[in-house]
C-alpha positions, 0 to 999 in steps of 0.5 A: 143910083136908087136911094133909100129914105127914111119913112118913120121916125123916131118910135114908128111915127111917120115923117107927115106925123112928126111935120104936123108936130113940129109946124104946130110947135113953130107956130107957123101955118099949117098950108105954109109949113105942109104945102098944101093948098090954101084956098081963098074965096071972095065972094062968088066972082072971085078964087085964089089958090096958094101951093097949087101944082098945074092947071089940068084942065080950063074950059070957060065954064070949069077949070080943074087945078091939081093940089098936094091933096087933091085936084079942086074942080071950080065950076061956073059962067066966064071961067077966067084965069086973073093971074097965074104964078108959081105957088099962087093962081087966081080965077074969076067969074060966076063961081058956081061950085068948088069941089075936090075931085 
């Protein structure tokens, strides 16, 4: 069975551009509200990323970890997974460089 959706809204905007109103409206966070990634840094030895997809790829010196925006590739010494849950992943090790790729 296909189904047709609604890409517009109301006057042409997109339905991204009337959820931007409406979180900011509801003064509720933005990474909350869109579910993109929030990404948290402590220090160098330490990563924690809200509203991830999956891991794509781990290797002790990367991991790549897919987002809604985008996949983020963390690079460094002693990759480690701490925890891993389902909205929420947290990486620790010498952390050398965080990029999207």
């Amino acid at each position: 069975m296909n189904r047709m959706y609604r890409t517009q809204g109301v006057g042409g905007e997109s339905l991204e551009s009337l959820k931007n109103k409406l979180y900011r409206a509801m003064d509720v966070p933005k990474e909350t509200f869109l579910n993109i990634p929030l990404v948290t840094i402590v220090g160098n030895d330490e990563l924690v990323i809200e509203n991830y997809k999956a891991v794509l790829d781990y290797k002790e010196d990367f991991i790549k970890i897919n987002t809604k925006i985008g996949i983020v590739k963390i690079t460094g010494k002693k990759i480690t997974i701490k925890h891993i849950r389902k909205d929420e992943i947290s990486v620790t090790g010498v952390i050398r460089n965080i990029e999207y790729v």
